[in-house]
N, C-alpha and C positions, 0 to 999 in steps of 0.2 A: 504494500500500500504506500503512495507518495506521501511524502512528511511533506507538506505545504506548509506546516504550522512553523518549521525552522526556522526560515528566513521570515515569513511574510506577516506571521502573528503579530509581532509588539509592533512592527509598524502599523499595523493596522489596528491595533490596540491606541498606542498614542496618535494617530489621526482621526482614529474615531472617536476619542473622547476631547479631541480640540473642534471635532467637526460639530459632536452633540452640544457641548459649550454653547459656540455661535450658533445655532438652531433656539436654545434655551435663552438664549440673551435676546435675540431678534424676537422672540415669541411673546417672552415677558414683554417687550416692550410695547411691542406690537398691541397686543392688548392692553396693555397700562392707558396707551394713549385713544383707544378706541372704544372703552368703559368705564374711563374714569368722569367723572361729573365735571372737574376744575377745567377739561379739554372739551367740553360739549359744545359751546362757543364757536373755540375752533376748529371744531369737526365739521361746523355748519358753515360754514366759510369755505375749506376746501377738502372734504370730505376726506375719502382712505388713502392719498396717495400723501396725507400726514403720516400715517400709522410706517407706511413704506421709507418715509424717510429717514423718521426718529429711527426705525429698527436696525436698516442699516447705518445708524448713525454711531448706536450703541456698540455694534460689530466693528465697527472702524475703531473705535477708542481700544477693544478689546486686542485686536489685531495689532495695531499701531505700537502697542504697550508690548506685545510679543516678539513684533518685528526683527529690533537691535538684540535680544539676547544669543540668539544662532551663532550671532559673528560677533562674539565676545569672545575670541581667542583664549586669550588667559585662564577667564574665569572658565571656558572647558575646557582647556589643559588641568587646571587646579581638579574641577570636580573628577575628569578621568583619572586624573594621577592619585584620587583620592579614595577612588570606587576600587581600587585593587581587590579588596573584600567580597566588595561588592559582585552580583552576577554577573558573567559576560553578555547575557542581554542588554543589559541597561549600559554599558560602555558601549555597547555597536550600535545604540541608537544614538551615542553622542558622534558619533562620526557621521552621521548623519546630518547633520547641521546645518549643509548646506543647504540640503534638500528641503529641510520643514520652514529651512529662509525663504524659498521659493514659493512653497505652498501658503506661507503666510500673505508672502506678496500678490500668489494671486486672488487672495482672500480679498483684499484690500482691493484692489483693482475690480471685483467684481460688485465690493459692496459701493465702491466710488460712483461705478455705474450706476446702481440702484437709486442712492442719494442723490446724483445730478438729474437724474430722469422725473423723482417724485417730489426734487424742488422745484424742479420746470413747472412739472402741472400747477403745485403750489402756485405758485407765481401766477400763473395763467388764469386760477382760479381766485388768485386775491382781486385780479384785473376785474373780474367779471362782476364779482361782490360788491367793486368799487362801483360800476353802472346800474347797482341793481337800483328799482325804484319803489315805492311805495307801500304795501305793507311786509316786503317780501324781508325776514329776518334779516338776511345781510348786510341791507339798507338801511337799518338800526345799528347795526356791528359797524359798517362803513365809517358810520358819521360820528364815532367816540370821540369825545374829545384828546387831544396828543398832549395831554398834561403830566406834568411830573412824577407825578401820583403812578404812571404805567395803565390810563385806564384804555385807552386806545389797543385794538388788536389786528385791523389791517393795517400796515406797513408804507400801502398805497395810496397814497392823498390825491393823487394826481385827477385829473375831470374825464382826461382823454390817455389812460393809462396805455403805454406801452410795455409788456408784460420783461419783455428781456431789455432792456434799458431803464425799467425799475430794477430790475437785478443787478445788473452792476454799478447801482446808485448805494448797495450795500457791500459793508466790510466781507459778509459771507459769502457773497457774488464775484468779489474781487478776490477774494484769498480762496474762492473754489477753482476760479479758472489759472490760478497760481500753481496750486495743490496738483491739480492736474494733470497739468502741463509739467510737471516735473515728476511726477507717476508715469506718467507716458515716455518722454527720456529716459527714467531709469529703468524701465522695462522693459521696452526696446534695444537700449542698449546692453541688455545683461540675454541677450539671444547668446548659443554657441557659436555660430559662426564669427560672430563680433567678439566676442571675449577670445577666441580664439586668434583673428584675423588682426584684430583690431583692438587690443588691449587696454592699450593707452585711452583709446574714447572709452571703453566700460569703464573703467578706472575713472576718468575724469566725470565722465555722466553721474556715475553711483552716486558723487560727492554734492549731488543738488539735495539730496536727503536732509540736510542742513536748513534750504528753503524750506524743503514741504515740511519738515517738522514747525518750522516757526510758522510759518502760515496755517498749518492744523492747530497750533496753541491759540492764534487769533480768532481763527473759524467764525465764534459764535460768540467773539466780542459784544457785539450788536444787539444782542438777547430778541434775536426777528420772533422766534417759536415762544408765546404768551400761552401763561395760563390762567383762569381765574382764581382770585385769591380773599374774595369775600363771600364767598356760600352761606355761610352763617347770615347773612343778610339779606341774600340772592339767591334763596334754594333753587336749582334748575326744575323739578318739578315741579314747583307753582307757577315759576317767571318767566320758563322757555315761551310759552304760546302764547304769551301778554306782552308783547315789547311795549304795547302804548300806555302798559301801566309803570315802566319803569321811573321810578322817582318816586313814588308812593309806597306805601308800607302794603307787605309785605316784602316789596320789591325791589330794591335799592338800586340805581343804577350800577351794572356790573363793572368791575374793576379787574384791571390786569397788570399782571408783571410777570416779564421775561425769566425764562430759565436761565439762571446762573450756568454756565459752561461747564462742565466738568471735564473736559480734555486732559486739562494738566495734571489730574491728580492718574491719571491714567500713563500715563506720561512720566509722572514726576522721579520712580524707582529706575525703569529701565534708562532712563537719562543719566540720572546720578552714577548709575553701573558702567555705561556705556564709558559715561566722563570720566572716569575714576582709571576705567580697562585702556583708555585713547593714553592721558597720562603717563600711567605706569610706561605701556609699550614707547612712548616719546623718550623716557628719561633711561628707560633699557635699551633704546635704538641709538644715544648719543653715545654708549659708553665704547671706546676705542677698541679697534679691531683694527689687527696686523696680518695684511694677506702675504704669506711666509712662502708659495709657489702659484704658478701659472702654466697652465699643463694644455699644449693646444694637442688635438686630437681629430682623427678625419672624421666625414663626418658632420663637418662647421659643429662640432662639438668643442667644446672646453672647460676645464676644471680650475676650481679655486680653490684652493686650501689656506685655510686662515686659523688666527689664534685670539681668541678675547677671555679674558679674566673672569671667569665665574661662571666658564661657558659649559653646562653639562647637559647630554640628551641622549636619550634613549634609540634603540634600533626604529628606524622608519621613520622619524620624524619629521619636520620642516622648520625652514628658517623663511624671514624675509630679509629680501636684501635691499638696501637704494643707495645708490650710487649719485651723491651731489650733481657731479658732473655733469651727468648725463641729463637727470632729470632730480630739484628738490625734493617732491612730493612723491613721484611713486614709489612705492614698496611692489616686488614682485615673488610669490613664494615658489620655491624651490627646493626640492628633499634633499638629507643629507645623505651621502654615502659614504661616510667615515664611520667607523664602527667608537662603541664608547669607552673603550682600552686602545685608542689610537692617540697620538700627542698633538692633535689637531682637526679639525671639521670642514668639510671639503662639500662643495659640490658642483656639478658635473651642467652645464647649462648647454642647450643650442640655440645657434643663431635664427630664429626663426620669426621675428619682427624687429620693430624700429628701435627699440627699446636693446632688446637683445645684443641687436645688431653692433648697438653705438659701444653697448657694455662690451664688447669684445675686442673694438678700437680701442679702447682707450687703455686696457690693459696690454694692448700691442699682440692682441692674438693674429699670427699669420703676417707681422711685421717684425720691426726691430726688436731684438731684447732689453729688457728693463730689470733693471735690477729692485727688487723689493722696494727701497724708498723710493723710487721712480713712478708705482704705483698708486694709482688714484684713490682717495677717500671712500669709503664704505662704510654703511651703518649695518646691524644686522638683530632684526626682531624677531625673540623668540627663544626655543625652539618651541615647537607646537605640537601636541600627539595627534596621531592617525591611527586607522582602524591596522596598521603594520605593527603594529607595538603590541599586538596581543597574540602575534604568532605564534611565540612560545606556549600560550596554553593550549594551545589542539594537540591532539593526537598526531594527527599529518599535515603538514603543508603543502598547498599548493600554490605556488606565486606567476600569476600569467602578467609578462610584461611585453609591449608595442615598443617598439624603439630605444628614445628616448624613456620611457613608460620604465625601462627597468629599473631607473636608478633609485628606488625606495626599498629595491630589494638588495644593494649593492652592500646598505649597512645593515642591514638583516643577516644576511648570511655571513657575515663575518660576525657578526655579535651572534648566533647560532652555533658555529663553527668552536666560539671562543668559549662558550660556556659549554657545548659537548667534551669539548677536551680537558674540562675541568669537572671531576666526577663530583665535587663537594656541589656546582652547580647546573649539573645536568637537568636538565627542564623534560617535562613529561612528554616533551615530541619525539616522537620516535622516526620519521620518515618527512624529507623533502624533497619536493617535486617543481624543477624552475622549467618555468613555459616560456622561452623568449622566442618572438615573433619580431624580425628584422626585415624592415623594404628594402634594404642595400648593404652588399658586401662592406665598405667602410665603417658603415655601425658597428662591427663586431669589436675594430680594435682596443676600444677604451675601457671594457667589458672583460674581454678574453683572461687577461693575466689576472685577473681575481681569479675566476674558473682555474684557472693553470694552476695557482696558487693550491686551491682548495683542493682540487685534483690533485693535487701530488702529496698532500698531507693527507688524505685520505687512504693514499697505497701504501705511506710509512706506516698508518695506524692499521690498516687491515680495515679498511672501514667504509669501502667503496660505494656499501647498500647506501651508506645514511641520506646522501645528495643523488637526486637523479635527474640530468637538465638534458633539455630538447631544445636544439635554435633550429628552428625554421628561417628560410631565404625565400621573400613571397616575389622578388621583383624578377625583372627578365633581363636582369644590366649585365648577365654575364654573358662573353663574346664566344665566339666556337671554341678559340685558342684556351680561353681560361678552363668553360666545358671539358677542352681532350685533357686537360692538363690534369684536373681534378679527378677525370676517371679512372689514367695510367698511375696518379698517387695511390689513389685509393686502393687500387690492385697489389702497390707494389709497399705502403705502410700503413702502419696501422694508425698513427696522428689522421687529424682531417687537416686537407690542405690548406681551408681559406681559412680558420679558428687554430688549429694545432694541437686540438684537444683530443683528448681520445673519445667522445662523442662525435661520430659523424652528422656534419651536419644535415638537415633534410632541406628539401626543396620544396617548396609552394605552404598553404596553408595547412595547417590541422586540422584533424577531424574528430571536431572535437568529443563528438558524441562517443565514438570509440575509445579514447580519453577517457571519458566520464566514466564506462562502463566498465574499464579496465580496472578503475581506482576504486570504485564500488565492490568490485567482485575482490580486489586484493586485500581491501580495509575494513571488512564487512564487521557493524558495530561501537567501528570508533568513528570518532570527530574529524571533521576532515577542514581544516578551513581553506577559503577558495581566497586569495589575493588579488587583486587586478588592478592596473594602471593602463590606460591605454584609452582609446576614441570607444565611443557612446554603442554602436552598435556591435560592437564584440561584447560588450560591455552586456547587455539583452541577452544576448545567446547564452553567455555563461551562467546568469543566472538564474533565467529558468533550465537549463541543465542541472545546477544545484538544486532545484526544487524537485527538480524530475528523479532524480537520483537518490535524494534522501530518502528512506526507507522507514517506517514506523513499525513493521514486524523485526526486522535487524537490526534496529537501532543504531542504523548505517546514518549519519549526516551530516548532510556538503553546507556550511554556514558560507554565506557570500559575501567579500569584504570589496569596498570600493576608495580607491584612495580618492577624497574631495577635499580639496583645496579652500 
């Protein structure tokens, strides 16, 4: 029977009760404003697409307040490095983070929706209220007087009202199309292809967060949304159907005042956190860092290895780096491949945008030599946990990396390696499985001598099971010459010709389902965790593979780790 519940329960668990949350906040609201007596007033004015706005209005504060905790760095480094005790479920949902950032976001974006839509009609129907004439209620409400007191409840004075040029005569109207329009930038802008292609604009779009927050603080400055506040005087049950008796007893003429805003207090924790977490990382990214080699590698790959004082991290981790020079502001993360019994932290970048590009000048990748001091300024924030730092507790690993995509396992298995050969801290893994998938013969070289490395300490120890790695070669860059060359090796030793490993390398892609089925049938009952760095739709296939394959009568199962940045 397939273990679905592996991987997909607590996600589904923690999305389901953020989704019943917002269902339960819109609901209450929802009805608050559609049965309560102090709203009767304004329900008569512009009837249920009130109810529609307040609800999503409540979902936004709720949402809003959730937003910045995902990408509080620190503060989930702090709580995973804290959860050691704790279940491995609850730590792989913190690696998660990114993802419930998104799902928050499009929370937010769908309740923005709702809210501009059902203050439209608002509007539309304060216009109408403002025409009405003679004994029709709203003609009564219309003509409140705008006194100090809050007794007034249409908004719209106007004789010949223009419903959308009343709206942007208010603070809400102006700070909604503000709010907006800066939801719409950073939304668009946080597509893959752009965060990919185009970095530097995700990076700089995200940073309007700043606007939309102050402009959500503002929102409802204005207090437009009245409700009545002398019932004891005005019961709706006597007074609704009497407008012509108001001013007489029992009847008081009705009086109103604006809802007080509650934004900020919604607001007011995850700010403090956010400000507190932006800090810290500012005063931790000033402190000096000595980049001690520069290592160019084919490939438009290159390695930095640096040294900062107090600098300690775990297998898998990440760092951010920013580079003055290039650019003040951006931070860009990058994993480390230095293992944490090395006398320095290194990692391994390629040239693959403007950013990149510049960083690779200026360190004199592929030009002159620079000696140490000659090197440019760097800051470096962090290091940060990833769902790699739990490797050790499975049963078996399995680490599938794209390219670039391996270098989270470069410090993994040397921090693996270093604690098997130390029996006092041998960790309960018993079996690893590296998956590299390379588009070009160059990718291999920056790579290989770790493997060589562990290979050949492996045949001292008699210990060859422990590590078992497969490189795939998916492109078609090789020539016929290199093809015959590779063949007559191969016939004639036993190294592979273009690696030098004694794993031959394979050609084109995995398969992976035969993969799966292999590790299932060898591992049958133990914990398997699945690793992966690499593009989005490999990324799909493996993990419903792992779903497919966990087993609930063998209590065989493939847990699926993603590295997110």
């Amino acid at each position: 029977m397939v273990d679905w519940i592996t991987n997909e329960a607590p996600k589904v668990i923690v999305v389901g009760i953020w989704l019943a949350i917002n269902i339960i906040i819109f609901a209450v609201t929802y009805v608050n404003y559609r049965d309560e007596d102090e709203f009767y007033y304004l329900r008569s004015l512009i009837g249920s697409s009130l109810f529609w706005a307040r609800g999503s209005a409540a979902c936004l504060n709720f949402n809003v307040m959730l937003i910045l905790i995902p990408v509080c760095r620190k503060l989930i480094s702090f709580i995973r490095g804290s959860c050691g005790c704790c279940p491995r479920v609850l730590r792989r949902q913190m690696d998660k983070n990114i993802t419930y950032h998104k799902y928050i976001a499009y929370m937010i974006s769908l309740h923005t929706a709702i809210h501009i839509g059902a203050h439209y009609f608002n509007f539309e129907r304060f216009a109408e209220a403002q025409l009405a004439k003679g004994d029709d209620i709203r003609n009564y409400l219309s003509r409140l007087p705008t006194t100090s007191n809050g007794s007034w409840l249409n908004p719209i004075r106007s004789s010949d009202p223009d419903p959308t040029k009343e709206l942007f005569k208010t603070v809400a109207g102006v700070t909604g199309v503000v709010i907006t329009l800066c939801l719409v930038i950073i939304v668009s802008s946080s597509t893959e292809i752009i965060r990919r292609c185009y970095y530097e604009l995700f990076w700089y779009a995200h940073h309007v967060f700043i606007i939309f927050f102050l402009g959500f603080l503002i929102h409802g400055a204005q207090m437009i949304i009245h409700k009545q506040n002398n019932l004891s005087v005005h019961p709706i049950s006597i007074c609704a159907e009497k407008p012509k008796t108001w001013g007489t007893s029992p009847c008081a003429i009705p009086e109103f005042e604006g809802s007080i805003p509650n934004s900020w207090i919604w607001l007011l924790v995850p700010a403090v956190i956010y400000t507190i977490e932006r800090l810290a990382r500012f005063i931790s990214g000033l402190q000096r860092v000595v980049v001690t080699k520069v290592i160019t590698h084919q490939s438009r790959a290159f390695e930095i290895q640096m040294q900062k004082k107090g600098f300690h991290a775990a297998p898998g981790q990440y760092i951010l780096i920013q580079c003055p020079s290039v650019s003040k502001l951006e931070w860009h993360p990058f994993t480390l491949t230095s293992a944490p019994n090395d006398d320095y932290f290194s990692v391994h970048i390629r040239q693959v945008g403007d950013w990149t590009n510049a960083l690779a000048k200026h360190f004199g990748v592929g030009g002159e030599f620079r000696e140490p001091s000659q090197m440019p300024k760097i800051y470096v924030d962090g290091p940060y946990g990833t769902a790699a730092g739990d490797i050790l507790d499975y049963d078996v690993a399995v680490l599938v990396g794209c390219g670039i995509g391996i270098t989270p396992f470069a410090s993994v298995l040397k921090s693996v390696w270093y604690k098997f050969c130390h029996p006092k801290q041998t960790p309960p893994l018993q079996r690893v499985y590296l998956f590299w998938v390379c588009p070009e013969v160059t990718a291999f070289e920056w790579f290989q001598g770790l493997l060589l490395d562990l290979e050949q300490q492996m045949r001292q120890r008699n210990t060859t099971d422990f590590l078992k790695y497969f490189i795939y070669l998916t492109s078609k860059s090789l020539n016929p010459n290199q093809a015959r060359n590779i063949i007559l090796h191969d016939e004639v030793y036993d190294n592979d010709a273009l690696t030098g490993l004694k794993q031959k390398t394979n050609y084109g892609r995995p398969q992976w389902e035969v993969v799966f089925k292999d590790l299932a049938e060898s591992h049958k009952g133990l914990s398997t965790g699945v690793f992966f760095c690499g593009p989005t739709g490999l990324s799909t296939t493996l993990h419903k593979l792992c779903n497919r394959f966990s087993n609930m009568e063998t209590k065989t199962k493939f847990y699926y780790n993603k590295e997110n940045f």
